[in-house]
C-alpha positions as CSV (number, residue, x, y, z in Angstrom):
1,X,-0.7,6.1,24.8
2,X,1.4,5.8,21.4
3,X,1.1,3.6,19.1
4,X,2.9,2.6,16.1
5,X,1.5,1.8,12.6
6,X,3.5,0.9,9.5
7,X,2.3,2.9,6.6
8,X,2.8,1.5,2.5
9,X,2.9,4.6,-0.1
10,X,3.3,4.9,-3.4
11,X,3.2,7.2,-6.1
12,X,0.3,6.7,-8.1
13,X,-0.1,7.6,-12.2
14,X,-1.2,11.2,-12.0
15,X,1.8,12.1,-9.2
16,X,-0.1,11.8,-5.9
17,X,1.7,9.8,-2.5
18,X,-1.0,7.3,-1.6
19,X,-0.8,5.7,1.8
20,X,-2.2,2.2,3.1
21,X,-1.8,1.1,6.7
22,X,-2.3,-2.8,6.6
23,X,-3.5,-3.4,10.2
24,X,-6.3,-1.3,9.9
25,X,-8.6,-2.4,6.9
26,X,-9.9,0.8,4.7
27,X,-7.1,2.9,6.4
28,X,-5.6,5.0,3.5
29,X,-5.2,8.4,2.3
30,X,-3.1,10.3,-0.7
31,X,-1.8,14.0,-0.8
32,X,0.2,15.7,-3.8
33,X,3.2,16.0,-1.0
34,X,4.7,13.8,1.5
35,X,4.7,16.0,4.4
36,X,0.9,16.7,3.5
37,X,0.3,13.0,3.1
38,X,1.9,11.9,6.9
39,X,-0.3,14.5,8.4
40,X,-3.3,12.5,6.3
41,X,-2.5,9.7,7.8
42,X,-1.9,10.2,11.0
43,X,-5.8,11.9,11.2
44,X,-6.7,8.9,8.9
45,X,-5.3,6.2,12.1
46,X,-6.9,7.6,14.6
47,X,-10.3,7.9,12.7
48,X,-9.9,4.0,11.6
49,X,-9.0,3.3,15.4
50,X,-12.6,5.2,17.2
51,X,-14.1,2.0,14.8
52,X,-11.8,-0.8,14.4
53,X,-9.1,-2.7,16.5
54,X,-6.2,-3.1,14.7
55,X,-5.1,-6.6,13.9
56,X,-1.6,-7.8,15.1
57,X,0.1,-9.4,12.0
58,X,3.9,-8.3,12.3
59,X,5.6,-6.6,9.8
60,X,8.1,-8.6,8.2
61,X,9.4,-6.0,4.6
62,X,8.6,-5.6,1.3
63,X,10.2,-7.4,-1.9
64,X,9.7,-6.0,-5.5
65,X,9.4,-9.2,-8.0
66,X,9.7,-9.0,-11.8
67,X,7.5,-11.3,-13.8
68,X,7.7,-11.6,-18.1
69,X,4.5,-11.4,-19.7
């Protein structure tokens, strides 16, 4: 059976593509390279779902917001 997961990366400070997957708590993983990082995470879901059910919250996007300090 396939399954589909949505998957939240960024680029952190020193360079490296970290990935989160937000139905599946503790599910993340980070590579210097995007193809080595989808690889990551595809081992990283299927680890995360031998242990944990995912939850079924539905994905509805992403918004960038700018806030003065």
């Amino acid at each position: 059976m396939t399954r589909e997961f949505n998957v939240v990366i960024e680029r952190d400070e020193d360079g490296y593509f970290v990935a989160s997957v937000p139905a599946l708590k503790g599910c993340h993983t980070q590579a210097k390279s995007l193809d080595v990082l989808m690889k990551r995470v595809r081992e990283a879901i299927a680890l995360c779902l031998e242990v944990e059910k995912p939850t079924c919250n539905e994905f509805v996007g992403i918004q960038r917001v700018a806030v003065s300090s």
